[in-house]
C-alpha positions in Angstrom: -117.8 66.4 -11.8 -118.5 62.9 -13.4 -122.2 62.3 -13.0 -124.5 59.3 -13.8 -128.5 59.9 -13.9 -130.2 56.7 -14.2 -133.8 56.3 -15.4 -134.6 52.8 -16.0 -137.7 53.7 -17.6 -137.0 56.2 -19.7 -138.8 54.9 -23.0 -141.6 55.7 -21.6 -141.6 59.4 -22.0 -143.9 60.1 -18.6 -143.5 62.8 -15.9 -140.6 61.5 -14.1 -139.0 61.3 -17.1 -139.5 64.7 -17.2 -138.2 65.6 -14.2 -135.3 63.4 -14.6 -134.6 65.1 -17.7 -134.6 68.6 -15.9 -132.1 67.6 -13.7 -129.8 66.8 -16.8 -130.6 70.0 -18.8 -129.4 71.7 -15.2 -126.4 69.4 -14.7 -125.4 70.0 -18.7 -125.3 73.8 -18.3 -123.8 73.9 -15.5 -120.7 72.1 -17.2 -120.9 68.9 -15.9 -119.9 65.2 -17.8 -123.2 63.5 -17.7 -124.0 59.9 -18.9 -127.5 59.7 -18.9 -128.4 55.6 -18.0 -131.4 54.1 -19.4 -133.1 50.1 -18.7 -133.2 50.0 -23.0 -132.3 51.3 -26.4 -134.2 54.7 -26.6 -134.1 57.0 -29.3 -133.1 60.9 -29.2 -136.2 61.9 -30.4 -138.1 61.0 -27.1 -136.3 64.3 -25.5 -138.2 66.4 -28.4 -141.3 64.9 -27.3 -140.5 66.2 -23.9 -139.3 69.4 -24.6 -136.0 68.8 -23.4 -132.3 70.0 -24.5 -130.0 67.3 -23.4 -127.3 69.1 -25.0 -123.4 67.3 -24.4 -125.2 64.4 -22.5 -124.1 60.7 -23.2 -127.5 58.4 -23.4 -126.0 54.7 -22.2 -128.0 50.9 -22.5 -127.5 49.6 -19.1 -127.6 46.2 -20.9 -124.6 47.1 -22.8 -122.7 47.0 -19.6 -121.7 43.8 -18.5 -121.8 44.4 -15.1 -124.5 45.7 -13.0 -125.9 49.3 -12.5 -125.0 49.3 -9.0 -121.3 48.2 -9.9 -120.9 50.6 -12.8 -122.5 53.8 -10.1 -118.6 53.2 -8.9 -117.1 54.9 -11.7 -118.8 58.5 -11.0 -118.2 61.1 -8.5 -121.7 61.4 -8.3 -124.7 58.7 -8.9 -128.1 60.3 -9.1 -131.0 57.5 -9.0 -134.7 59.4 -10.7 -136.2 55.8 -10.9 -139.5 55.5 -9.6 -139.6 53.0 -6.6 -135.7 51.9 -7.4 -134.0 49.8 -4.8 -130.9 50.3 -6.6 -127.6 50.3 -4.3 -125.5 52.9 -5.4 -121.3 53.1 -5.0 -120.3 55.9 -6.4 -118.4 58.9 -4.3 -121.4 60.7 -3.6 -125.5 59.8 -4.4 -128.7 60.9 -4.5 -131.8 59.1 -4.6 -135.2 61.6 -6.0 -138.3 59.9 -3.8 -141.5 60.5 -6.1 -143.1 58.8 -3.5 -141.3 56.1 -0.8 -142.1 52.4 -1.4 -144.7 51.6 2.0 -142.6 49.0 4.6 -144.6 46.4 5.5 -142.7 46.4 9.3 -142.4 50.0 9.6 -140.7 50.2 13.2 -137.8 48.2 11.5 -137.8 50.5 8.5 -137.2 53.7 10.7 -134.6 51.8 13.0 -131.2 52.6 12.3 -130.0 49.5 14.2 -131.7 47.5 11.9 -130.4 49.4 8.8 -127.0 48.8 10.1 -127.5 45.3 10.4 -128.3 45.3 6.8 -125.7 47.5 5.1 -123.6 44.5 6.9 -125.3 41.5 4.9 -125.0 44.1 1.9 -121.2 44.3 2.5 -120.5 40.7 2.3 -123.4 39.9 -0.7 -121.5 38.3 -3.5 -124.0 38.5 -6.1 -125.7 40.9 -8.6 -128.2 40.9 -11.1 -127.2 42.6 -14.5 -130.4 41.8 -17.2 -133.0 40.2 -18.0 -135.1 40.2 -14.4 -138.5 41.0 -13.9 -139.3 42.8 -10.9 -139.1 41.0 -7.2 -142.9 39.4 -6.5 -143.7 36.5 -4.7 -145.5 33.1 -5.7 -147.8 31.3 -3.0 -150.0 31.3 -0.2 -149.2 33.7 2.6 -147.4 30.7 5.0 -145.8 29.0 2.0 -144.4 32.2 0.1 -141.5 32.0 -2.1 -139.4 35.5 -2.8 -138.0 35.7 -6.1 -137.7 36.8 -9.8 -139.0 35.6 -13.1 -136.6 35.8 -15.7 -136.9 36.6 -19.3 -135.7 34.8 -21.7 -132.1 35.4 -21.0 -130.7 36.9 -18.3 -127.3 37.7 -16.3 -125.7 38.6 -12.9 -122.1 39.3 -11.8 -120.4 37.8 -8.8 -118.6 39.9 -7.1 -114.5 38.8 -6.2 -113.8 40.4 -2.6 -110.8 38.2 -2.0 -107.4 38.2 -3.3 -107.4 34.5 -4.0 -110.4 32.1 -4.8 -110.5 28.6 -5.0 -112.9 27.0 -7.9 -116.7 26.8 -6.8 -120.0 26.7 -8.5 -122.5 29.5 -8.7 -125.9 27.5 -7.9 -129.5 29.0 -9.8 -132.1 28.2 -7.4 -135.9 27.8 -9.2 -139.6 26.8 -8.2 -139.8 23.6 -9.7 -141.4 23.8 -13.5 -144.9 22.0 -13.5 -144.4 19.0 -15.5 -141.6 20.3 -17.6 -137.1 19.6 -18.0 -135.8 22.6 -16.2 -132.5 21.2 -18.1 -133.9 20.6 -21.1 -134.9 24.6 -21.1 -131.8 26.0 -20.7 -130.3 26.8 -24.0 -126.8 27.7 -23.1 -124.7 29.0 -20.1 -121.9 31.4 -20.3 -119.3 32.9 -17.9 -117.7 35.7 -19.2 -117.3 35.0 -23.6 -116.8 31.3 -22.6 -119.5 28.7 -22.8 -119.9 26.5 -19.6 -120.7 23.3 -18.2 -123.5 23.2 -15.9 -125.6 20.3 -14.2 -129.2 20.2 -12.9 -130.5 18.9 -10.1 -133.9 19.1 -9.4 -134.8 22.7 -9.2 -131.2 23.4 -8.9 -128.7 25.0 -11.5 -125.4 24.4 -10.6 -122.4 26.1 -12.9 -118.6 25.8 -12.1 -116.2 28.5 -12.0 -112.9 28.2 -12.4 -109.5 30.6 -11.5 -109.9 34.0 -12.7 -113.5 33.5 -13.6 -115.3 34.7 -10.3 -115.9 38.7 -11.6 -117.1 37.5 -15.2 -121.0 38.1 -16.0 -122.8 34.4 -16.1 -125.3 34.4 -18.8 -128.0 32.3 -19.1 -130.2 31.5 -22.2 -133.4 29.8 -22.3 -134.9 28.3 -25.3 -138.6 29.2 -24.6 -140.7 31.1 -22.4 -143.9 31.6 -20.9 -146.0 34.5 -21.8 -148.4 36.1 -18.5 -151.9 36.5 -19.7 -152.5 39.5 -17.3 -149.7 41.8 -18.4 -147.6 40.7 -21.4 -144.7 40.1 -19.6 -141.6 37.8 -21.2 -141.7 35.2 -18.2 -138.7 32.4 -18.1 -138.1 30.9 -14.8 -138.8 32.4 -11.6 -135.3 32.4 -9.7 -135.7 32.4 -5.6 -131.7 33.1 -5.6 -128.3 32.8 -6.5 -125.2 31.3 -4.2 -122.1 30.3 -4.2 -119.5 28.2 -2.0 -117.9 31.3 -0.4 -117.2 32.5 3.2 -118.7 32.3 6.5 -119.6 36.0 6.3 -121.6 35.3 2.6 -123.1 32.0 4.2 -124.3 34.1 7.3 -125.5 37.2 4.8 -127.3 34.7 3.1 -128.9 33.6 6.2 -129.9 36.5 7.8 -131.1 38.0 4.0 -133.8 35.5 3.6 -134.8 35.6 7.6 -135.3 39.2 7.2 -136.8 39.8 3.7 -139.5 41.6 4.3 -137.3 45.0 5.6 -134.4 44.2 2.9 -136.8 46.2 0.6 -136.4 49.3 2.5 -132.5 49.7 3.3 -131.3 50.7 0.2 -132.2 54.4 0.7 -129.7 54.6 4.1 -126.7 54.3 1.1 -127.6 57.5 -0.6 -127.0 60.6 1.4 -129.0 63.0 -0.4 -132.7 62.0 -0.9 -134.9 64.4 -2.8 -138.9 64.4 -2.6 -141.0 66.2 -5.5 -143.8 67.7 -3.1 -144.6 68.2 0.9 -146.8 65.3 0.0 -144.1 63.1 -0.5 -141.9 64.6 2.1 -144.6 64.1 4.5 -145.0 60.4 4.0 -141.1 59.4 3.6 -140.8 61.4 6.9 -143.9 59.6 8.1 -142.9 55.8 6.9 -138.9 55.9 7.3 -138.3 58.6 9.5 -135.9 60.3 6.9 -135.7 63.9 5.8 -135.6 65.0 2.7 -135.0 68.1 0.2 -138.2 69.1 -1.9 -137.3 70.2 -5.4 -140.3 71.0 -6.9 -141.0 69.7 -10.6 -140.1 72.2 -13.6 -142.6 73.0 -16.1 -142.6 74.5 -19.5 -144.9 77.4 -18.1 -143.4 79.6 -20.5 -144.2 77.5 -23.9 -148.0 77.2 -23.0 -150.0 79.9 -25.3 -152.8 81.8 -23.4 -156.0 82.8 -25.7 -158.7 85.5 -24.7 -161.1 83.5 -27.0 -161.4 80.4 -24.5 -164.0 77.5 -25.4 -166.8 75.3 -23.8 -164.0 73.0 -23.2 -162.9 70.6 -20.6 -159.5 68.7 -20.6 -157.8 66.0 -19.0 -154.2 65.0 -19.2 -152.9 61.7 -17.6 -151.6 58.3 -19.0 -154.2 55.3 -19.8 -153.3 52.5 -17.5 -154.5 50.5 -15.4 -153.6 50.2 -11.8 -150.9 52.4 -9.5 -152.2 55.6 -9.4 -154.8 55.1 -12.1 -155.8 59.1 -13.5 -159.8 57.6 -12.9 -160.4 58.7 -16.7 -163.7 56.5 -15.8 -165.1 58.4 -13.0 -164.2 61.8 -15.2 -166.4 60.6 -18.1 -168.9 59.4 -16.0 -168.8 62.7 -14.0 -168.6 64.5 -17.5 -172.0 62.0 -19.2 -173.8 63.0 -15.8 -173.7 66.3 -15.6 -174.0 66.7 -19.4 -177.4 64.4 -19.2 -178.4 67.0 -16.5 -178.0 70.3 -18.5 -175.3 71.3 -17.0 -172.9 71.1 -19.5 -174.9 72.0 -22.5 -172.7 72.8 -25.4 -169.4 71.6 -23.3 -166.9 69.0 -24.7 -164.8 66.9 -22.6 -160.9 66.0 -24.3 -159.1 63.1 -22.7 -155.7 63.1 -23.6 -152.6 60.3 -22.4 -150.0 58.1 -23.6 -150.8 54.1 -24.1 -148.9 51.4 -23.2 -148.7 48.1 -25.2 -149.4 45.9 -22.6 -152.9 44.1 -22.8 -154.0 44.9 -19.5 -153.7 48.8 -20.8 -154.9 48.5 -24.0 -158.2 46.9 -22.3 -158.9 49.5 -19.6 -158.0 51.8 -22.8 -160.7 49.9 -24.7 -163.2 50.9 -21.9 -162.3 54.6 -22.0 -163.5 54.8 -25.4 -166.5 52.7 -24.8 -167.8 54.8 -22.2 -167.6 58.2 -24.2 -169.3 57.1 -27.0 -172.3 58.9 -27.6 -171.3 62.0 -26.2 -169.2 65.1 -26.8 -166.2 63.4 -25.2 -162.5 62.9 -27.7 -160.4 60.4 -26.7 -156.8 61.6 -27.6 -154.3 58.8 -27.8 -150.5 59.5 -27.4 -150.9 63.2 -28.3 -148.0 65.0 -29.7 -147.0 68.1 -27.8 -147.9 70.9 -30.0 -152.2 69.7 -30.3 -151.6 69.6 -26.2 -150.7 73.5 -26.5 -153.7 74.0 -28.8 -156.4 72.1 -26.9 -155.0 74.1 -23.6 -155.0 77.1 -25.4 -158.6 76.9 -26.4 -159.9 75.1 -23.2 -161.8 76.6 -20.0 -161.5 74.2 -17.3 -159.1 71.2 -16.0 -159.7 68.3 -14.6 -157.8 65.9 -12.3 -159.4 63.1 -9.9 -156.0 60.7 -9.3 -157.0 59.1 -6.0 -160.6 59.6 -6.3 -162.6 56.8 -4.4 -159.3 55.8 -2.6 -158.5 55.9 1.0 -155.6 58.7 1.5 -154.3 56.6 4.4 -154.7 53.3 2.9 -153.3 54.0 -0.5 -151.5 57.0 -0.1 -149.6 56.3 -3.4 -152.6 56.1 -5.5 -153.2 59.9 -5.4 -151.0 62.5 -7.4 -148.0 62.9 -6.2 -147.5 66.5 -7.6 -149.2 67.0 -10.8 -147.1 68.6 -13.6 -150.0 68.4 -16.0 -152.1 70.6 -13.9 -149.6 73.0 -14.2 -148.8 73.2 -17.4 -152.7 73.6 -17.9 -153.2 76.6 -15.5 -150.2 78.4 -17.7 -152.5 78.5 -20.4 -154.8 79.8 -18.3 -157.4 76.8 -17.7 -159.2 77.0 -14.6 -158.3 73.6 -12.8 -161.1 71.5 -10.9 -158.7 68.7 -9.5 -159.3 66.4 -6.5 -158.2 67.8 -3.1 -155.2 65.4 -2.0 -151.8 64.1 -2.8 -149.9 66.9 -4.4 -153.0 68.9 -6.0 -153.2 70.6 -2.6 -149.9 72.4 -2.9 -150.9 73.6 -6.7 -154.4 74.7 -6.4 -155.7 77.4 -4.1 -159.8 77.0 -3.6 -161.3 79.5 -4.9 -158.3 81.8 -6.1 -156.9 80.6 -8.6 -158.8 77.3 -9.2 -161.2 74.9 -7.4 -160.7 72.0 -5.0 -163.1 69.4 -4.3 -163.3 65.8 -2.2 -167.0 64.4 -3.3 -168.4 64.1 -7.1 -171.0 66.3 -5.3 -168.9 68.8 -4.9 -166.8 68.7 -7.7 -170.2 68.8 -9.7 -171.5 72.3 -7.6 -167.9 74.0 -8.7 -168.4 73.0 -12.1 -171.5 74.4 -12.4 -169.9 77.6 -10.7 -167.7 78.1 -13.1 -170.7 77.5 -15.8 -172.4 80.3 -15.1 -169.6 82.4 -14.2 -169.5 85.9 -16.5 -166.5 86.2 -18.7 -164.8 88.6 -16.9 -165.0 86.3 -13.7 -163.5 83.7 -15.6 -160.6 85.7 -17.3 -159.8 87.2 -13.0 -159.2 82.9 -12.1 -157.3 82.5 -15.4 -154.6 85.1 -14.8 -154.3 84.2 -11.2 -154.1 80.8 -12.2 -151.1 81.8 -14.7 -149.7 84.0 -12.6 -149.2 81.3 -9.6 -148.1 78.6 -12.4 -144.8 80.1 -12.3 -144.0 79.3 -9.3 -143.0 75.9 -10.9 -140.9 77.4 -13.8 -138.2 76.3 -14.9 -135.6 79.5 -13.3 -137.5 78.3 -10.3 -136.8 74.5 -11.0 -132.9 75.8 -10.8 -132.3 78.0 -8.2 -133.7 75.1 -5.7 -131.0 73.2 -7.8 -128.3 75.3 -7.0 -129.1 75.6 -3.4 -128.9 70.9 -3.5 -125.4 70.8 -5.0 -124.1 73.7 -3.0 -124.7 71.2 -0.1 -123.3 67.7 -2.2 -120.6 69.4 -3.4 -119.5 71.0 0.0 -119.9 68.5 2.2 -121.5 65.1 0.8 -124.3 64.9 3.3 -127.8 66.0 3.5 -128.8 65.1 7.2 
């Protein structure tokens, strides 16, 4: 079978990339032709940093291309999307979509209608255009009543029109744009391309209007700006934020177009009715994508390394922590850990304890501030601040340490935020392999990891989570070794022989029949 696994954020080495790697590993050795899609360049190594054997696998640039991801899915027998919140619209023979956890509808008796989906797989049919590069994710600009949907571009950027029609007479492709504040939306524009050919384009207003000719209508249209603007929040390369893209076409298109912007809000949500297979990572996930679109799903647990984690009989005063530093999303609350950590160590609780945060950064300056405060706020105290750890000092510090921590979610409102709170928690995993006792927060997908009092400890309030620490203070030795075998033992329940056998029970089902509900 011909399979494509797309990861558009696979530079960034977290856990989905992990589990998206998994999948390949499995897909590899079962004898499968994988291409293995990524949003950028990445380099081999990243896989090592993961522990991962990608074996025969063939890493692709989706920039490289020249068409969209959607259009190129038509080439596979099978199109596996392991993006986190992707609204991509697959076309390959078969797809599957893994949900880490399901984008929240803003209308959600329209998201779980399936008259409405209909509706919209209709608009979808007769949609002419596609983005390729070079976009920013959807946002809107505006007060609530005045509102515009759209894209900020990078610097240069590209999109496809699709050619349903057997003959086409000349049109234009028009760029609609917010209106720059006092600047030459012409004067920006470095060049326009359509296919390898430069083109003519006019500008009117906010308006970008380029001509096609015969034979043209398929070819990518590229667009390069001479400058941009850089956001002062995040980072991000910002060109010109584009509200749409149309053309001169049919009555259907003109309609689609129509009935597109009139029902925006809910276009977000359709695009998981095209895949037929949709995977979930935990019951926590299942729960709300059965909860918010009314859609089943299979649950294919994460795999994890459980047998590569070292166990030592000679366990430390030590406390670890393993979760990205970022700000925002599902923040890992290394904050309200330290603070937990300073206050309970100011106590005498924790006399003779050390606390080790460990994560990967990101460049963007909104990170490396909240970074910044991490390390502020463990100064003076035994508390290590381990940036972008490599994976063998991670075995060692697991190795040696006694207790885990995890609070994702803490101090947020389950039904609220739902996605702010783990929505499985590999790391906690890996760390009761090498036999840490783990004190993690009791919601999201600790729950289904952790059993109170057996082989770890639950808790909801910093009250509590401060009583089971102390627990587990003045627990003997031989108390703590009984958790830390049960903790192991129940670890490998998320191994990696487990990871495949529920993998073998999926593609029994895709392969015999194509559907999953």
């Amino acid at each position: 079978m011909k399979v494509a696994v797309y990861n558009e954020h696979l530079s960034t080495a977290g856990g989905g990339e992990k589990y998206m790697g998994s999948i390949v590993e499995y897909l590899v050795a079962k004898g499968h032709s994988v291409d293995l899609i990524s949003g950028k360049e990445v380099d081999a190594s990243i896989f090592d940093r993961l522990n991962l054997n990608m074996g025969a696998c063939n890493i692709l640039n989706a920039n490289d291309f020249g068409v969209s991801v959607s259009e190129k899915s038509s080439e596979y027998d099978l199109f596996l999307n392991v993006t986190y919140q992707s609204q991509l619209i697959p076309r390959a023979k078969h797809n599957a979509i893994v949900i880490f956890f399901p984008i929240i509808p803003s209308v959600k008796i329209l998201a779980k209608s399936r008259a409405v989906h209909g509706l919209l797989r209709f608009i979808d049919s007769v949609r002419s255009v596609e983005f390729v590069s070079g976009m920013n994710a959807e946002e809107k600009i505006g007060a609530y009543h005045k509102r515009r949907f759209g894209n900020w571009s990078k610097r240069e950027f590209s999109f496809v029109l699709r050619d349903r029609r057997k003959k086409r007479r000349p049109s234009n492709v028009f760029i609609h744009t917010l209106p720059l504040r006092g600047g030459d939306l012409k004067g920006l524009i470095r060049e326009i391309r359509v296919g390898d050919r430069p083109a003519d384009f006019s500008v009117r207003g906010p308006v970008i209007a380029v001509p096609l000719r015969l034979g043209q209508a398929n070819d990518v249209v590229t667009v390069r700006l001479k400058s941009v603007l850089e956001s002062d929040r995040d980072g991000r390369e910002l060109g010109i934020f584009i509200t749409g893209v149309s053309e001169r076409g049919t009555v259907l298109t003109r309609i689609g177009s129509l009935l597109r912007n009139l029902l925006h809000d809910v276009l977000t949500y359709d695009y998981l009715w095209h895949y037929e297979t949709v995977i979930t990572i935990s019951r926590y996930s299942e729960s709300w994508l059965k909860r918010m679109w009314n859609r089943d799903s299979r649950i294919l647990f994460p795999s994890v390394d459980t047998d590569k984690f070292s166990f030592s009989e000679g366990k430390k005063k030590i406390i670890v922590s393993c979760g990205r530093f970022f700000e925002g999303g599902h923040n890992k609350k290394h904050l309200f850990m330290i603070r937990m950590f300073k206050r309970m160590y100011d106590a005498k609780m924790l006399t003779g304890w050390e606390y080790h945060v460990c994560g990967g950064t990101h460049p963007e300056k909104n990170h490396q501030e909240y970074l910044g405060k991490v390390k502020k706020s463990a100064e003076g105290y035994p508390i290590f601040i381990h940036e972008d750890i490599e994976l063998e000092a991670l075995r060692s510090l697991y190795a040696e340490a006694t207790v885990f921590w995890h609070a994702a979610g803490f101090g947020e409102s389950e039904k609220l935020h739902p996605d702010k709170f783990e929505h499985f928690g590999i790391t906690t995993v890996e760390a009761m392999s090498a036999g840490c006792i783990p004190l993690v927060i009791n919601r999201g997908g600790q729950k289904e990891i952790v059993t109170d009092g057996i082989d770890g400890y639950l808790f909801d309030t910093d009250r509590e989570m401060m009583a089971k620490m102390a627990k587990i203070g003045i627990m003997t030795d031989e108390e703590r070794r009984a958790i830390s075998a049960r903790a192991r033992e129940h670890s490998d329940r998320f191994s990696r022989e487990a990871f495949a056998t529920r993998m073998d029970e999926i593609f029994r089902t895709i392969n015999r029949t194509g559907q999953d509900d």
